[in-house]
C-alpha positions in Angstrom: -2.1 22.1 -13.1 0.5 21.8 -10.4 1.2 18.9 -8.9 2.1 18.3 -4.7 5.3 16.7 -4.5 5.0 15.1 -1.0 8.4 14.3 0.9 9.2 10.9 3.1 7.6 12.1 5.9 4.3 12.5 4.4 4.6 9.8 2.8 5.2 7.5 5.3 2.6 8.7 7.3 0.1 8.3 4.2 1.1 4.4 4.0 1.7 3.7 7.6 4.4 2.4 7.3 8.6 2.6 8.0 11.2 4.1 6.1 12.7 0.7 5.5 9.6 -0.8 4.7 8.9 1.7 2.3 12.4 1.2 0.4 11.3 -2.4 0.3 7.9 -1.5 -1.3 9.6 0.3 -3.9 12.5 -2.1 -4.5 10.1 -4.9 -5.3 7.9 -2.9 -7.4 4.9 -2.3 -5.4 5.8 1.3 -5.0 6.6 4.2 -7.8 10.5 5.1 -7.0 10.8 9.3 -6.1 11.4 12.0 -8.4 14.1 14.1 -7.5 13.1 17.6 -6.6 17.0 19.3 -5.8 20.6 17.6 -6.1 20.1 15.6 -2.4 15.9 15.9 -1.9 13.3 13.5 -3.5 9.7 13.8 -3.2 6.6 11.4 -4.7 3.4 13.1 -6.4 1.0 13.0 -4.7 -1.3 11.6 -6.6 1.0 8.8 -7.2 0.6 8.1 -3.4 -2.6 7.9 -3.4 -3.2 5.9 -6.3 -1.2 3.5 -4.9 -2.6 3.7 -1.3 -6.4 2.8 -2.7 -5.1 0.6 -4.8 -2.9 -1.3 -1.7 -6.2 -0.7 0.2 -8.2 -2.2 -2.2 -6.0 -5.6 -2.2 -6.3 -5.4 1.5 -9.9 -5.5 1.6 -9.7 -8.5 -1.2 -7.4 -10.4 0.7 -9.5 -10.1 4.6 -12.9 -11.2 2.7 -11.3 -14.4 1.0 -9.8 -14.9 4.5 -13.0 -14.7 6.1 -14.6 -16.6 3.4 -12.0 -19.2 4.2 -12.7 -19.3 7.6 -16.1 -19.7 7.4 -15.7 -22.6 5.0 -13.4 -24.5 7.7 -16.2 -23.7 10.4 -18.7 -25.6 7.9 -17.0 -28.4 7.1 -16.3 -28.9 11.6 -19.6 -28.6 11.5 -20.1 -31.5 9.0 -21.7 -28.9 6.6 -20.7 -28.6 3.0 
């Protein structure tokens, strides 16, 4: 089985996000660092990428239904209900 090695570009595009976002991501662990593919080119599997795009996606969706749960508890309690 062969595996796509995607380049930054792709990437990027894949995440939606910016270069130097990206660097961040993988410099505080939320993102696999690349494998290097030449002496001066990297790339990321790209299975790897999108692994970690559902998962980030997944968290996401987590994160916007305790928001809106939290919302809707604030509303409640304004409206004296508990």
């Amino acid at each position: 089985m062969v595996t796509q090695i995607l380049r930054l570009p792709r990437v990027l595009e894949s995440c939606g996000k910016g270069r130097s976002s990206h660097y961040a991501d993988i410099s505080i662990g939320l993102f696999t660092k690349p494998v290097h593919i030449g002496p001066r080119t990297v790339g990321w599997p790209a299975n790897e990428v999108q692994a970690i795009n559902l998962r980030l996606e997944s968290v996401r969706s987590i994160n916007e239904i305790k928001a809106g749960m939290r919302a809707d508890a604030r509303q409640l309690e304004r409206k004296g209900i508990s």
